[in-house]
C-alpha positions in Angstrom: 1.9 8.1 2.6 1.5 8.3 6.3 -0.5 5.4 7.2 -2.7 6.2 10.6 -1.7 3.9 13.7 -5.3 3.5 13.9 -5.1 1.5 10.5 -2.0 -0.5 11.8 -4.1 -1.5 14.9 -7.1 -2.8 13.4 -5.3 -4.5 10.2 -3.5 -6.5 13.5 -6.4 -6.8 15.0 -8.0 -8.6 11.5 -4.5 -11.1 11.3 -4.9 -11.9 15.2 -8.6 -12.5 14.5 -7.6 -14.9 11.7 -5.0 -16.6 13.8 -7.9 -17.5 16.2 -10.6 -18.4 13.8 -7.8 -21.2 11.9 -6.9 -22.5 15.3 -10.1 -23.2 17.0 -12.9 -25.6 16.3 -16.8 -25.8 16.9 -18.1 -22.5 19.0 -15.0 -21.2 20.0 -14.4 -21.1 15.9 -18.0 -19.0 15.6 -17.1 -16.8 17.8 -13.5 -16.1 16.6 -15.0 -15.9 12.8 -17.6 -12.8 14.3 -14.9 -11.3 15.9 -12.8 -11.2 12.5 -16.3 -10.1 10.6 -16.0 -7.1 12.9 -12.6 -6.6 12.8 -12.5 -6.4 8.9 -15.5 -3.8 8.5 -13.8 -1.5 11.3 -10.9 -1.9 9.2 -12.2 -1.5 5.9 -14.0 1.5 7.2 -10.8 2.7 8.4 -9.4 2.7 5.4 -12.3 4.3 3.1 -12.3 7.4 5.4 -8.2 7.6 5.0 -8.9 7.6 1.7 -11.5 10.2 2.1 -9.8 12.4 4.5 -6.7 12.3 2.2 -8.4 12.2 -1.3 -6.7 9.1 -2.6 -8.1 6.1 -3.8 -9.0 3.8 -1.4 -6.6 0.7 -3.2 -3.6 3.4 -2.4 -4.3 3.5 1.2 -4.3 -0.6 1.0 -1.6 -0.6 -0.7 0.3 1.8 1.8 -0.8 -0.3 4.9 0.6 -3.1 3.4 3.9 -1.8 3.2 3.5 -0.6 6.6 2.8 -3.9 7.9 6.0 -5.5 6.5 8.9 -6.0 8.8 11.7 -4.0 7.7 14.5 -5.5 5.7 17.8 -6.2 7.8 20.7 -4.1 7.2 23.7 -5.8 6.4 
């Protein structure tokens, strides 16, 4: 399945989020936990109108971005 770059963006966008929120403290923390809140809706969003658009089910698109998100296996 041809997973939209769109989808690769945000679902980065959601890990760098997380990164933030787990290494800050006190406000900065709040502010790094709203900007993963957003990041997460726009992604999950994302993903329902793949689904849509493609008339899958939505757990087939995750399951596809996942993969695409995995850093490729070195060749021996």
């Amino acid at each position: 399945m041809d997973i939209p770059r769109r989808l690769i963006e945000l679902q980065r966008a959601v890990e760098a989020a997380d990164d933030r929120y787990r290494n800050n403290a006190g406000e900065n923390a709040t502010v790094a936990l709203a900007v993963w809140s957003d990041a997460t809706a726009a992604l999950v969003q994302g993903i329902t109108d793949c689904a849509e658009e493609q008339g899958v089910p939505r757990r087939e698109v995750e399951r596809a971005l996942e993969q695409a998100m995995r850093p490729p296996l070195p060749m021996d």
